[in-house]
C-alpha positions, -999 to 999 in steps of 0.1 A, spaced: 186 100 730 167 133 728 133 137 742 107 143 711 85 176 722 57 178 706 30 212 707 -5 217 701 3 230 659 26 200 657 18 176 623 14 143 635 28 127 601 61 143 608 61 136 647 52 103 640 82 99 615 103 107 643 91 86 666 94 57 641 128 70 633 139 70 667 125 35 677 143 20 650 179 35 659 174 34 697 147 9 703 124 34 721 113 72 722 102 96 750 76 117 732 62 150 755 40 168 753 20 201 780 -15 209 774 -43 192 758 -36 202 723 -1 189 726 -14 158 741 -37 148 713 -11 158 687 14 133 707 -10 104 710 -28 105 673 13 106 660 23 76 682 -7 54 666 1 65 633 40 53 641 27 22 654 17 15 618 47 30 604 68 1 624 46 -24 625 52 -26 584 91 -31 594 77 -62 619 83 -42 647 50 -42 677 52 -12 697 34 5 731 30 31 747 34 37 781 20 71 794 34 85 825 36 121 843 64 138 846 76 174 858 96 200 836 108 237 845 100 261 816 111 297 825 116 291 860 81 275 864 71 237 870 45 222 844 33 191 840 38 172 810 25 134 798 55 117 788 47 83 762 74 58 760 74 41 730 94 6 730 88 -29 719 64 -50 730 
């Protein structure tokens, strides 16, 4: 299961499909996300999935969590959401 990576100009309708998308196949998604922007895009889109599965009977959360990456040689840290069942 890949990782969804969300930015700062990502749509949250289409991020939110893949989170929905993913939960359904795999029974949960990693969503991350670095920077504020990227953040807020990554949380609005996991509500909006939340109703998106909750109309297949499916209850979801979201566990937030740090977590560290390497982008170009450099550490950063990201917010990682876990999205599973409740």
């Amino acid at each position: 299961m890949d990782v969804i990576k969300v930015s700062a100009e990502s749509r949250t309708s289409a991020v939110a499909g893949a989170i929905a998308g993913v939960v359904r196949e795999h029974k949960r998604a990693e969503v991350q996300a670095i920077g504020a922007g990227a953040v807020n895009q990554a949380v609005k889109a996991t509500a909006i999935a939340r109703g998106y599965l909750h109309e297949d009977g499916l209850d979801v959360v979201c566990i937030p969590e740090f977590t560290t990456v390497e982008i170009e040689g450099k550490e950063r840290t990201a917010v990682r959401l876990v999205v599973e069942p409740r």
